[in-house]
MARVO-202451 format. One record per residue (C-alpha): residue number from 1; residue in one letter; x, y, z. Coordinates in steps of 0.5 Angstrom, whole numbers, plus 2048, in hexadecimal, padded with zeros to 3 digits. Example, Ala and Ser with C-alpha at 12.3 -4.5 7.8 and 13.67 -1.06 7.14 Angstrom:
<nodes>
<node><resi>1</resi><resn>A</resn><x>819</x><y>7F7</y><z>810</z></node>
<node><resi>2</resi><resn>S</resn><x>81B</x><y>7FE</y><z>80E</z></node>
</nodes>
This chain:
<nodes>
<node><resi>1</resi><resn>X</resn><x>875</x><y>776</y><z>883</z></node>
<node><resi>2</resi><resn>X</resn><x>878</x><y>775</y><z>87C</z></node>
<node><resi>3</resi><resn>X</resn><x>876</x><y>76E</y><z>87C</z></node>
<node><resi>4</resi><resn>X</resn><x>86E</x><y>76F</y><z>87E</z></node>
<node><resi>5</resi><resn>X</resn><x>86E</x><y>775</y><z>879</z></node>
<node><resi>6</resi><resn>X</resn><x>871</x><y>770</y><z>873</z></node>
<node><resi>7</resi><resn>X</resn><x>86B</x><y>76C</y><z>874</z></node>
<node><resi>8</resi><resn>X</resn><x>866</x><y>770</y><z>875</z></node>
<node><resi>9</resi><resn>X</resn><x>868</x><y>773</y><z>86E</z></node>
<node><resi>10</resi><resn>X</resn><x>869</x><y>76B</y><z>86A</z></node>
<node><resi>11</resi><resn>X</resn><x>862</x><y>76A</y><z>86F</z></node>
<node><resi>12</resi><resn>X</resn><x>85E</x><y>771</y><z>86B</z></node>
<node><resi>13</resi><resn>X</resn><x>862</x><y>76E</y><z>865</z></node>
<node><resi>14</resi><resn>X</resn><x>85E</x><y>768</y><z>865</z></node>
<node><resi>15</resi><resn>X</resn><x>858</x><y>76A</y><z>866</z></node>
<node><resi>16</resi><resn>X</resn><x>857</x><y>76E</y><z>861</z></node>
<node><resi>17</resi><resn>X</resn><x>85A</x><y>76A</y><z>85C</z></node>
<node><resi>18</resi><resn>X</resn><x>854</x><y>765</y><z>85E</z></node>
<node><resi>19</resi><resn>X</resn><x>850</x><y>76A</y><z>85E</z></node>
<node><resi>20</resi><resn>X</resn><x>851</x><y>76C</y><z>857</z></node>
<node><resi>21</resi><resn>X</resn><x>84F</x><y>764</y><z>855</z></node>
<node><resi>22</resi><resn>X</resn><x>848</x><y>766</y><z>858</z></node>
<node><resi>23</resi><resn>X</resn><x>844</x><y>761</y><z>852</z></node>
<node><resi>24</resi><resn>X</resn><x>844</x><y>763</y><z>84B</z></node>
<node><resi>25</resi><resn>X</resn><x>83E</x><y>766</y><z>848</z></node>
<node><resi>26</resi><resn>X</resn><x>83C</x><y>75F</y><z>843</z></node>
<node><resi>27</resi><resn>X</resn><x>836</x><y>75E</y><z>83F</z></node>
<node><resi>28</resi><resn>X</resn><x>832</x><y>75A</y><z>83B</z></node>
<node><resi>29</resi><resn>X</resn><x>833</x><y>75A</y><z>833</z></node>
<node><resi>30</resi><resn>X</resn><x>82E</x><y>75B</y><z>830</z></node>
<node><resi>31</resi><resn>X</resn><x>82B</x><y>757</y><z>82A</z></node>
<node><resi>32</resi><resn>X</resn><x>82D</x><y>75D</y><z>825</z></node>
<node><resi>33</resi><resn>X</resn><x>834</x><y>75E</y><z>828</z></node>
<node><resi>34</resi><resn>X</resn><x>837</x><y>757</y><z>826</z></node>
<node><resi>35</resi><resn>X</resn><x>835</x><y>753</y><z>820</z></node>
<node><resi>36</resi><resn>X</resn><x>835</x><y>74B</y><z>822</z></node>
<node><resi>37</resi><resn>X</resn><x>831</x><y>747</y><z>81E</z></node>
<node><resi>38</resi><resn>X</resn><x>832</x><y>741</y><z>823</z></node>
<node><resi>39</resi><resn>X</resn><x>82E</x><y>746</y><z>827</z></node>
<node><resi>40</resi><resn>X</resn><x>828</x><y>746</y><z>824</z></node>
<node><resi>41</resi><resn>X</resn><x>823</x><y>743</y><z>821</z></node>
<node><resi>42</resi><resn>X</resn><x>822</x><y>73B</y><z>81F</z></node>
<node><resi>43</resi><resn>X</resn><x>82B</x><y>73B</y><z>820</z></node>
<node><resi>44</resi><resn>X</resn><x>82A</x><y>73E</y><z>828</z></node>
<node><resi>45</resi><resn>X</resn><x>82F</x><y>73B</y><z>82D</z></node>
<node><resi>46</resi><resn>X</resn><x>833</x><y>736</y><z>826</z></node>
<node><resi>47</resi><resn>X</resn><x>839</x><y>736</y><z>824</z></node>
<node><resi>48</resi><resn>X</resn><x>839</x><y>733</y><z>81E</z></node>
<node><resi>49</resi><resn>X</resn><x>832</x><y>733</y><z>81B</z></node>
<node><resi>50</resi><resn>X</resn><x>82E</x><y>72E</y><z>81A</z></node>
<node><resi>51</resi><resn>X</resn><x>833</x><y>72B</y><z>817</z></node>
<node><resi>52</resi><resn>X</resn><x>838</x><y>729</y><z>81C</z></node>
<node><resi>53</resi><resn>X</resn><x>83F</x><y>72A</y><z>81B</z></node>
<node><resi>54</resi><resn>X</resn><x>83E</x><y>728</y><z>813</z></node>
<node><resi>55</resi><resn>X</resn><x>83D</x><y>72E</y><z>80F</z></node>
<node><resi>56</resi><resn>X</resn><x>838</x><y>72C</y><z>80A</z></node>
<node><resi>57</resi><resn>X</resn><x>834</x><y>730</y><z>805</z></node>
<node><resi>58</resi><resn>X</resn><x>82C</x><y>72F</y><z>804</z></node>
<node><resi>59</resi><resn>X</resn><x>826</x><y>732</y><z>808</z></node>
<node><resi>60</resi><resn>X</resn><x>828</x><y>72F</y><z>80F</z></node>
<node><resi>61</resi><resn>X</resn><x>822</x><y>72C</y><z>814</z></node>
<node><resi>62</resi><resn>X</resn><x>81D</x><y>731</y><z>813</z></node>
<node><resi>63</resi><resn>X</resn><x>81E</x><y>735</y><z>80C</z></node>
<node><resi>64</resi><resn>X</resn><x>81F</x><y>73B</y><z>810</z></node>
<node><resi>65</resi><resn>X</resn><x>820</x><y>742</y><z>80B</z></node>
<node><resi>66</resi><resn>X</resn><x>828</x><y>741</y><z>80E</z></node>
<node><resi>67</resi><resn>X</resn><x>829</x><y>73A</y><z>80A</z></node>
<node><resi>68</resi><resn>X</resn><x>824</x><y>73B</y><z>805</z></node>
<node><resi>69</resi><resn>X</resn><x>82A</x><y>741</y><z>803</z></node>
<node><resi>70</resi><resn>X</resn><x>830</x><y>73C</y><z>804</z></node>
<node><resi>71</resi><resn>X</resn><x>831</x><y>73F</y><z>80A</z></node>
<node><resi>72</resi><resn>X</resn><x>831</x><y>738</y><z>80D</z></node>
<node><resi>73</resi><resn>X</resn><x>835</x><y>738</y><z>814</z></node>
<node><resi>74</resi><resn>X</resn><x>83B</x><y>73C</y><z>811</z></node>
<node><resi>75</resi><resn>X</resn><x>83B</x><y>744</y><z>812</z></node>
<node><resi>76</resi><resn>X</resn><x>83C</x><y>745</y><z>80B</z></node>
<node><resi>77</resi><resn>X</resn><x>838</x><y>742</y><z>805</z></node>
<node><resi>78</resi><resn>X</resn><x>83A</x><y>73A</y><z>805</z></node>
<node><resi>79</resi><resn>X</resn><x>838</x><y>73A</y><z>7FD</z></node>
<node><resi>80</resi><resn>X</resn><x>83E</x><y>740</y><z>7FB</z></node>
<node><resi>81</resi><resn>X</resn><x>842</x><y>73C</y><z>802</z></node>
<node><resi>82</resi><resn>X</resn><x>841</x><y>735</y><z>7FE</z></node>
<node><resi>83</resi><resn>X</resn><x>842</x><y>739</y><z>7F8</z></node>
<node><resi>84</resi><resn>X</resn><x>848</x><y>73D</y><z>7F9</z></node>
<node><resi>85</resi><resn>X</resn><x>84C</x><y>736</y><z>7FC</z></node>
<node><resi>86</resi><resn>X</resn><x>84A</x><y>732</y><z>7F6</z></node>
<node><resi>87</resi><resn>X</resn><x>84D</x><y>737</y><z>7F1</z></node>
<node><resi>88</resi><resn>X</resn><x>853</x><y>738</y><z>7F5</z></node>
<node><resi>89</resi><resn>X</resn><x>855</x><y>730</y><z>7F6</z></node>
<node><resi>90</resi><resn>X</resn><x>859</x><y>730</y><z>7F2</z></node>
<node><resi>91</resi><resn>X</resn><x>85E</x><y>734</y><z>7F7</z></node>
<node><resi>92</resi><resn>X</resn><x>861</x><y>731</y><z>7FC</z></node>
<node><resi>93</resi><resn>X</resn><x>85C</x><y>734</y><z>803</z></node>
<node><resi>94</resi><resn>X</resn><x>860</x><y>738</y><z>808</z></node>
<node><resi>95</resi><resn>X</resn><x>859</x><y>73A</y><z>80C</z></node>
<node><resi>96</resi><resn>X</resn><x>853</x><y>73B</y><z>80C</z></node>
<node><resi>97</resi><resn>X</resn><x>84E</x><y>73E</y><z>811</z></node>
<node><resi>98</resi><resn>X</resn><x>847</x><y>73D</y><z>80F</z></node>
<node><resi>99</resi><resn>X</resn><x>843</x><y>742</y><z>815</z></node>
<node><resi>100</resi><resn>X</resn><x>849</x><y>748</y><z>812</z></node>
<node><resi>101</resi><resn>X</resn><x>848</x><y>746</y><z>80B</z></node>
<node><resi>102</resi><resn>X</resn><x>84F</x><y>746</y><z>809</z></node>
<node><resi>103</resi><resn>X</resn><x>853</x><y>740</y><z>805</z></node>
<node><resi>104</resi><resn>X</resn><x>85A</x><y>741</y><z>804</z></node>
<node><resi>105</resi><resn>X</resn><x>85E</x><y>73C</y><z>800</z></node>
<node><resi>106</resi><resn>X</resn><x>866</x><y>73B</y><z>800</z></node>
<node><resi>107</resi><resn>X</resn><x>86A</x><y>73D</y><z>7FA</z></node>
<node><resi>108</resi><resn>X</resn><x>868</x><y>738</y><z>7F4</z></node>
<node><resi>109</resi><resn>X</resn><x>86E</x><y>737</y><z>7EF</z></node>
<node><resi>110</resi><resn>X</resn><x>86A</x><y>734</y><z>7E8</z></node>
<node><resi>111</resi><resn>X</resn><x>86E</x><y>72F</y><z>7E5</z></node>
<node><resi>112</resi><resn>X</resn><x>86F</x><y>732</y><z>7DE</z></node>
<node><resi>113</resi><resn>X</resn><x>872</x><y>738</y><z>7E1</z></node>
<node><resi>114</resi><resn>X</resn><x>878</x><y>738</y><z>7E6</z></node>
<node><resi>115</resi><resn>X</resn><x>87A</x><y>73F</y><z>7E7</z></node>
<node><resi>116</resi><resn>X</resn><x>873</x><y>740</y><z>7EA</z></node>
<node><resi>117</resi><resn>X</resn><x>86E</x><y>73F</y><z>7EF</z></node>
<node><resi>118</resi><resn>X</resn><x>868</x><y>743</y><z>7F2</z></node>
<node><resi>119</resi><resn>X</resn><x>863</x><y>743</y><z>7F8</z></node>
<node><resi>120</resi><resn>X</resn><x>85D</x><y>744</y><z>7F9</z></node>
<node><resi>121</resi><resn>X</resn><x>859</x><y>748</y><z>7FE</z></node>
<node><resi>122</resi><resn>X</resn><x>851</x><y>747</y><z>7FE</z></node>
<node><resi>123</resi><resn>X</resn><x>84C</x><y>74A</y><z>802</z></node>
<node><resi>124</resi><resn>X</resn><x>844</x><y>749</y><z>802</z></node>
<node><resi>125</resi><resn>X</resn><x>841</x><y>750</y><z>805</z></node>
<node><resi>126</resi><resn>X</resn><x>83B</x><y>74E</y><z>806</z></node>
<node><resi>127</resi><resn>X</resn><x>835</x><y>749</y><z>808</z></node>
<node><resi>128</resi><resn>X</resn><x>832</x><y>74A</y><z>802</z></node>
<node><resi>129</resi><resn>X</resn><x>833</x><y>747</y><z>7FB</z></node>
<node><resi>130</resi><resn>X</resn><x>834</x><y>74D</y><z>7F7</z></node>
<node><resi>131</resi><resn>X</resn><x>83A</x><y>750</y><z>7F1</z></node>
<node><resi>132</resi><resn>X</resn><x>83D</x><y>754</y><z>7F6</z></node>
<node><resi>133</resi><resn>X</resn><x>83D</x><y>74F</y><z>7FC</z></node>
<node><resi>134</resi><resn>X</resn><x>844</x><y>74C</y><z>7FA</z></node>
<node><resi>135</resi><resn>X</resn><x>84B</x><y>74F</y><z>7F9</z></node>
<node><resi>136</resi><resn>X</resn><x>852</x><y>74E</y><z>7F7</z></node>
<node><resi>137</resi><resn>X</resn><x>858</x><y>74E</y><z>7F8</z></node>
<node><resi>138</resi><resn>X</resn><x>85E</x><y>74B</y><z>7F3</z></node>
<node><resi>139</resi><resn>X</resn><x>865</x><y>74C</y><z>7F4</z></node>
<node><resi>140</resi><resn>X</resn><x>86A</x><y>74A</y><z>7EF</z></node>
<node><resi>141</resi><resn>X</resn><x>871</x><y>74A</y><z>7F0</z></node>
<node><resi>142</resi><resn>X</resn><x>876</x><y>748</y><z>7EA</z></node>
<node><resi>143</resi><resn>X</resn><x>87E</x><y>746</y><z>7EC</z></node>
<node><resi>144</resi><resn>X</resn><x>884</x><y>74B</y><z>7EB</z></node>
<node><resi>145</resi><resn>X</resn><x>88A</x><y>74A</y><z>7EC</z></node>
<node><resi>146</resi><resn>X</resn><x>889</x><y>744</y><z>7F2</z></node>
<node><resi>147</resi><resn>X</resn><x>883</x><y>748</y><z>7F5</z></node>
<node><resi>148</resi><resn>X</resn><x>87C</x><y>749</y><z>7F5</z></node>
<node><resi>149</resi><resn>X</resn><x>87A</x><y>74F</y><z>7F3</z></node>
<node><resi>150</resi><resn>X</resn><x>873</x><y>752</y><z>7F4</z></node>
<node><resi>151</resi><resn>X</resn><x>86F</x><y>753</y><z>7EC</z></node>
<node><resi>152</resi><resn>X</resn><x>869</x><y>758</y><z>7EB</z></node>
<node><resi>153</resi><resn>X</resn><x>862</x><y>752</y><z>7EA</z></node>
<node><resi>154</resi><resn>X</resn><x>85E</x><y>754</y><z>7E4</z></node>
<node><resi>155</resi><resn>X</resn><x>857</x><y>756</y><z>7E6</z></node>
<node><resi>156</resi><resn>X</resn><x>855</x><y>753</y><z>7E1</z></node>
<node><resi>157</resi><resn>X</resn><x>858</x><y>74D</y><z>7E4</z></node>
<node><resi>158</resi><resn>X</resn><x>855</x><y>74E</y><z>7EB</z></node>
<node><resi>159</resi><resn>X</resn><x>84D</x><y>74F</y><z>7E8</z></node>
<node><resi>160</resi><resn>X</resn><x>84E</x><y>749</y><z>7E4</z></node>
<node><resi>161</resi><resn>X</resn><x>84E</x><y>746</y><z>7EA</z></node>
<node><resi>162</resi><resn>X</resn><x>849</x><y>749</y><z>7EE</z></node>
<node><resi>163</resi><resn>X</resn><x>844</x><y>747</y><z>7E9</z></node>
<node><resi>164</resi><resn>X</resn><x>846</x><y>73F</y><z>7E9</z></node>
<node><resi>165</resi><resn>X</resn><x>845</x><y>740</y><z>7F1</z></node>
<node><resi>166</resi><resn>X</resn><x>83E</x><y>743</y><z>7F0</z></node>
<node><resi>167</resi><resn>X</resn><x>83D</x><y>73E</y><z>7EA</z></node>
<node><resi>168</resi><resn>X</resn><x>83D</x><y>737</y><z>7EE</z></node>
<node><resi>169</resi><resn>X</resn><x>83A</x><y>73B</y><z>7F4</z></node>
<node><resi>170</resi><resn>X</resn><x>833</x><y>73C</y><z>7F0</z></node>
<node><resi>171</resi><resn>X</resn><x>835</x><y>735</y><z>7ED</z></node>
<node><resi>172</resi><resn>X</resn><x>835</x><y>732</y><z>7F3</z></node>
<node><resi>173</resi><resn>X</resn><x>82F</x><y>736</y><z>7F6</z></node>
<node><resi>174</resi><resn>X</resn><x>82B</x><y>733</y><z>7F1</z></node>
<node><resi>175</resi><resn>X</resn><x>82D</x><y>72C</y><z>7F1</z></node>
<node><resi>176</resi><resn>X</resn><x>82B</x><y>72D</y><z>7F9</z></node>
<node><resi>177</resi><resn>X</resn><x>824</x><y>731</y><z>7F6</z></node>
<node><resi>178</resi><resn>X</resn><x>823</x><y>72B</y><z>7F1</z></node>
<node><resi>179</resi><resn>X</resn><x>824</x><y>725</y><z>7F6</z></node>
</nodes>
């Protein structure tokens, strides 16, 4: 009696425990939940854009008002992209993700000065090209006692970059405008 009551009671068990998996409750997303530009538009249903997996800056296929604004395939704006990569070479790439905006650089020691070094961190914020579009972050560090140790960064410092990336991303759009 023992035994058939045991199953009877794993049986129940297993029963409601499949009973609680009934289907979840799913819907659609709708357009205004989830942002994809690949979603919509003349960039529908591709990955890289109408560039292929090259990354390039320029008005793409149709002169849409997405590469009109430097938009390009990228999800952030390709000129202050381009522009941020190009003042920041001078430091070797540690990453760089361009649908996130965000380029970090390893630590780069001038060879002037051997007891320090510096990293950068640069985000682009936005698709369009503007003075607010782009931030970054300098790291300094300075060599005491065998060790790094972290330095404060002039801000000064930190804006002086910033411009030099906005300066050669108009640069750049307006070698792109005049072609």
């Amino acid at each position: 009696m023992v035994h058939r009551t045991a199953s009877i009671f794993f049986v129940l068990i297993a029963v409601l425990g499949l009973a609680a998996c009934g289907p979840a409750k799913v819907r659609p997303v709708a357009d205004d939940e989830y942002q994809d530009y690949r979603l919509k538009g003349p960039e529908r249903g591709k990955l890289f854009g109408d560039q292929g997996l090259a990354i390039g800056i320029g008005k793409g296929a149709a002169g849409s008002a997405q590469a009109q604004d430097g938009g390009g395939a990228l999800g952030v704006n390709a000129y202050l992209w381009r522009g941020a990569l190009d003042t920041l070479s001078f430091m070797p790439l540690a990453s760089a993700d361009p649908f996130g905006g965000v380029i970090i650089t390893d630590w780069y020691q001038p060879p002037t000065s051997g007891g320090e070094r510096f990293k950068a961190t640069a985000y682009i914020l936005g698709r369009q090209l503007r003075a607010d579009g782009v931030k970054v972050s300098i790291f300094r560090q300075v060599a005491q006692g065998g060790q790094w140790v972290d330095q404060p960064v002039s801000a000064v410092t930190t804006s002086e970059i910033e411009n030099k990336v906005l300066a050669r991303a108009r640069e750049l759009r307006s070698q792109v405008a005049g072609s």
